[in-house]
N, C-alpha and C positions, 0 to 999 in steps of 0.2 A: 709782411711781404712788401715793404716799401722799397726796394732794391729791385722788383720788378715793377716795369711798365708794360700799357697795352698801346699798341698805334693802329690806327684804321685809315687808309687811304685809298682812293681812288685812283692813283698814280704811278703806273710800275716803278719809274724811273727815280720813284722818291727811296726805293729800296737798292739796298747793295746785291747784284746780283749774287754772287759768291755766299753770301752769308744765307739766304735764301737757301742754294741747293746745298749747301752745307748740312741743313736741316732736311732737306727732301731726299736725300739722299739720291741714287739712281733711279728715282719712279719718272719716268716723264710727266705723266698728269699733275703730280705735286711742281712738277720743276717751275723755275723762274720763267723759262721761255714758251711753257704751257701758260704763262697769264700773261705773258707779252701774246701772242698768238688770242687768245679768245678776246682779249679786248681790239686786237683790229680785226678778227673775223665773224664778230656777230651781226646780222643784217642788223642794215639802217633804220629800223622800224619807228614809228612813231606812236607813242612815246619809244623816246631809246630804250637801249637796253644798255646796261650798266652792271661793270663789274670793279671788284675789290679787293683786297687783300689785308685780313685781320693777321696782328700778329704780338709776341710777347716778346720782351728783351729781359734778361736779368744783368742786371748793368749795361754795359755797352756790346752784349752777346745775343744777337737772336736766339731764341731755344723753344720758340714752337712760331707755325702761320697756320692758316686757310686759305683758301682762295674762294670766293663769292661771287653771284652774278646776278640779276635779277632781268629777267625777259619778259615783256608783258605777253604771255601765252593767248592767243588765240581762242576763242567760245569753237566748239565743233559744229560751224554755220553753214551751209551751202554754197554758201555766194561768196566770195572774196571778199566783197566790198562789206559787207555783213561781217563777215570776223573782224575787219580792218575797225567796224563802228565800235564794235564790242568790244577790242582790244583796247579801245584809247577809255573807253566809257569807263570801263574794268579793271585801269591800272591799277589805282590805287589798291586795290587786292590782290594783288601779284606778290607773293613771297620769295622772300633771300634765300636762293638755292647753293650749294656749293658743289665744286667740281670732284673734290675728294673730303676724306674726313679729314678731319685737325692731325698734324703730325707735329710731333716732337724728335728736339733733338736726342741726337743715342746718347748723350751725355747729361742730359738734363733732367729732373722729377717731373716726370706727365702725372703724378697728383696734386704737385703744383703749378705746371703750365698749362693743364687740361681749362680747370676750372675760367684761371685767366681768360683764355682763348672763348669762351663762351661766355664770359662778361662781355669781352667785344664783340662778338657775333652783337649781341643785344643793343651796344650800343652803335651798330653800323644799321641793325633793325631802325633803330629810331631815328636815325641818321637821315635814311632815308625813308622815311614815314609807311614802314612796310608792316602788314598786320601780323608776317609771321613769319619765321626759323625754319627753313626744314633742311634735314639730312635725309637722303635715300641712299637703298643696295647697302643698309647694316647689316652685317652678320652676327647674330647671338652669340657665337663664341668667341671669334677674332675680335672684335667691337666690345669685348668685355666691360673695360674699363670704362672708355667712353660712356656706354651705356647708363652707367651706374652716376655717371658725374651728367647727364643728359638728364636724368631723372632726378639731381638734386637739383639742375635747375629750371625744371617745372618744365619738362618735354615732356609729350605724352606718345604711346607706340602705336602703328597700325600695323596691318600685314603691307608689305610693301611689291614692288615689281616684282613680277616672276623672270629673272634675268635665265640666260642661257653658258653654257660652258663644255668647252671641250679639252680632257688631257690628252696630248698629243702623245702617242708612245709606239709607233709605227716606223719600220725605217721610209717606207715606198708608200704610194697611196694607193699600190694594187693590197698590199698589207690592212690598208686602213681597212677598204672597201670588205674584205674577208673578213675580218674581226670583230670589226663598228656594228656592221647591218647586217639587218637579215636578208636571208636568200633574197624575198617576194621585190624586198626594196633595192636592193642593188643591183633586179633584174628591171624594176622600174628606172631607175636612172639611167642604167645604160640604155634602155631605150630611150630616155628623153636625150640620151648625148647624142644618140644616132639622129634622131626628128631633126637635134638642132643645127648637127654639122650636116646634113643633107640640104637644111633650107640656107646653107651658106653662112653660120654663124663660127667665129673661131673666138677666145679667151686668151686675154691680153694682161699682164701686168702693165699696167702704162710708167715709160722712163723717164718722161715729163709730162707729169702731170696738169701744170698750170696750162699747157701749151692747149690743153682741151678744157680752162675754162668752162668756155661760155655751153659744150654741148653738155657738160656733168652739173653745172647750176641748173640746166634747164629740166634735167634729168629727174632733181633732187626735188625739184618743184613741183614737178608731175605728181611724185609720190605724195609731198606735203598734200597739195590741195586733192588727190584724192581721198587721202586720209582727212579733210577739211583742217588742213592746217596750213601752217607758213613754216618754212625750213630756216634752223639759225644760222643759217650762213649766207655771210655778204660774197657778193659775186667775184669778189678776189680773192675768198679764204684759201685756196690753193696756193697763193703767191705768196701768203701769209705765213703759210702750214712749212712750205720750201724757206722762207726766209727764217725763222726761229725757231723751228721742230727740227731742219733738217732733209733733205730729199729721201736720205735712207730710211727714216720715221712716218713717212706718209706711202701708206700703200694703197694703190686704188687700182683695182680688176675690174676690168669692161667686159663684156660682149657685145660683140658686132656682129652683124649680120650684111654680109656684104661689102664689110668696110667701115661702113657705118657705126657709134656708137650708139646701142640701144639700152644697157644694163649698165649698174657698176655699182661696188660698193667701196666705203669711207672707211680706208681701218688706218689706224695708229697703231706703231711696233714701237714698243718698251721692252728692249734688251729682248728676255726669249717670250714674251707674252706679246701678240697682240688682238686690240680690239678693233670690232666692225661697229661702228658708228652709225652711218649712213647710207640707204640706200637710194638709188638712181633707177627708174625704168621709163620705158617708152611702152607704155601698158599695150597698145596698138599689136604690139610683138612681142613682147616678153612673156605676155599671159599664153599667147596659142603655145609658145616654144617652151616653154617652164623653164624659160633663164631664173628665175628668182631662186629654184631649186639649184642650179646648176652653179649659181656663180655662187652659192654659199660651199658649195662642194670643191670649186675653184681656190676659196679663201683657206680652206684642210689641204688639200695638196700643195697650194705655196707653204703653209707651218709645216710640213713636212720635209718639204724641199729645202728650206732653208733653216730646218732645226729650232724650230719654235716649238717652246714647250706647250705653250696653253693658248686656246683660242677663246675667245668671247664674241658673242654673236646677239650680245641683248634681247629686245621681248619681242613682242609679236611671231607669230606663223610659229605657234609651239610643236605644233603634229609635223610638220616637214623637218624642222632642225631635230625632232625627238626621233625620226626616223634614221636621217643621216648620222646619228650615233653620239647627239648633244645630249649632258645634261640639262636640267631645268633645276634652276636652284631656287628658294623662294629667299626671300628677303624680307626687311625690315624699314622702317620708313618714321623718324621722329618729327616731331612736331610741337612747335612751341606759337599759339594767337595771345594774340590781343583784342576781343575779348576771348578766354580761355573755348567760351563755348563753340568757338569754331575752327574749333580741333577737326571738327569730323571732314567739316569742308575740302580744306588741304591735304585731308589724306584720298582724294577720289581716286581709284585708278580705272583708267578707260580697260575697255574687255580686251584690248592688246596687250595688256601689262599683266594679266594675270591666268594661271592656270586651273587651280586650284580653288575649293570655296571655302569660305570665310569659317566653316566650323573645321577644316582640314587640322593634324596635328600641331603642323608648323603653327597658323591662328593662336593656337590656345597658347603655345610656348611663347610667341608674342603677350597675348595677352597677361600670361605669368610673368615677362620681364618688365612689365608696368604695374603693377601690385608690391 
């Protein structure tokens, strides 16, 4: 295979955009301007955080990439200044995460540029003296391939995030409300809709987003450090999101109350799918009003409205999204340490990430596609 090479950079600009989405085809997350985009909007954290871009040529033809990033995550500490200690303390054990899996070109053999593509993962691992590989949100069937070439090179599997999903197939969202839930819940929401437009709240799609900033970083902060974390985004990733995603690609639903923005969540639209990212609250308000509920119900009525086929709503708050008429899918999570034995480490998920317990169906079919 000496007519392919591997290149690993740190540099979008080292790459030809074009040949890039050539490969990514229409997905935004794989696109070129999704790794322009996360490398100017991840907070300034210290240690940085850092992302990459592995890739294969077979002569002078790109025919597969990744995209990579590496955040020093936060310990779950109480105090700010305590994760901030842990965080810099702990880098060195922070593993290479990537934004999507490895994609290949529709013209190329992904049993010869898979393998490739995870030689450089390894050597962007040592690159940057990271103890470990991980991929999250595999699917056992779609993930087929991969899978099979993940385990020849020495990944090992866990049960991964219990992600969320909904297929939109509603013309109205009086439609949805009828079909999705049951009576008991769809008479519980409408009463939360009435509590919240009584105490003065209305739902916004915002038309400039950047223009609210500073009150949606502040938003998104609340939520981290209540969860005793830190949010990845730097205080201009909105300006970021508008300059290379696109204004039509970044959608962000508020509630306000009075005018005020008190709620909002972080979705990205990829043609008719889009995902919610990010949540924003002003706990002080959102918890009496059960905006958390309502603006997830917000994010189904715009996919309706605007003919979105599929919504994603990721983990946490499984019994509120299970009620509004989400699936819960589980997922898969690979892993490749240096030393091998701390495998188990990198695979923790916090009890927001999962539904399900570890003897569940899915567990074991996991555990059959590492055998």
């Amino acid at each position: 295979m000496s007519d392919y090479r591997i290149l690993v950079t740190e540099d979008p600009t080292d790459i030809c955009q074009e040949s890039w989405d050539e490969v990514a085809g229409n997905s935004l997350h794989t696109s070129y301007n999704w790794q322009r985009f996360w490398t100017e909007a991840q907070a300034p954290t210290w240690p940085r955080s850092r992302t990459a871009m592995v890739l294969v040529y077979h002569g002078n033809k790109m025919v597969g990439h990744c995209g990579a990033y590496r955040y020093p995550y936060p310990l779950p500490l109480p105090s700010c200044w305590q994760r901030r200690i842990a965080r810099s303390l702990l880098w060195p054990l922070n593993p290479v995460n990537f934004h999507k899996h490895p994609v290949v070109h529709p013209q190329a053999d992904p049993d010869k540029v898979i393998p490739l593509l995870l030689d450089g993962v390894d050597q962007l691992r040592r690159r940057w003296l990271a103890p470990t590989a991980r991929f999250v949100l595999l699917d056992r069937e779609r993930d087929k391939l991969l899978f099979r070439y993940l385990e020849e090179k020495g990944y090992v599997f866990s049960p991964g995030i219990t992600d969320t999903h909904l297929e939109v197939k509603w013309s109205s969202f009086q439609d949805y409300l009828q079909s999705a839930m049951k009576s008991k819940h769809r008479n519980y929401l409408a009463r939360c809709y009435r509590r919240a437009i009584e105490a003065g709240t209305s739902f916004e799609v915002l038309s400039d987003p950047a223009a609210h900033s500073e009150e949606i970083i502040s938003l998104l902060r609340n939520v981290a450090d209540h969860n005793r974390s830190e949010t990845l985004y730097a205080s201009n990733f909105l300006q970021a999101a508008e300059q290379f995603l696109g204004r039509e690609n970044i959608v962000v639903i508020c509630a306000k109350v009075k005018g005020r923005i008190v709620a909002c969540t972080i979705n990205y639209r990829d043609h008719d799918k889009i995902t919610q990212k990010s949540l924003g609250m002003d706990y002080g308000l959102s918890q009496s009003l059960n905006l958390y509920r309502l603006i997830i119900a917000e994010g189904i009525k715009y996919a309706i409205k605007h003919k979105i086929k599929s919504v994603g709503c990721g983990f946490s708050q499984y019994e509120i999204k299970r009620r509004l008429g989400l699936e819960q899918i589980e997922t898969t999570t690979a892993i490749k340490t240096w030393p091998s034995g701390l495998a188990g480490v990198f695979a923790y998920r916090s009890g927001a990430m999962k539904v399900t317990s570890e003897t569940s169906s899915v567990s074991k079919a996991v555990s059959k596609a590492s055998t």
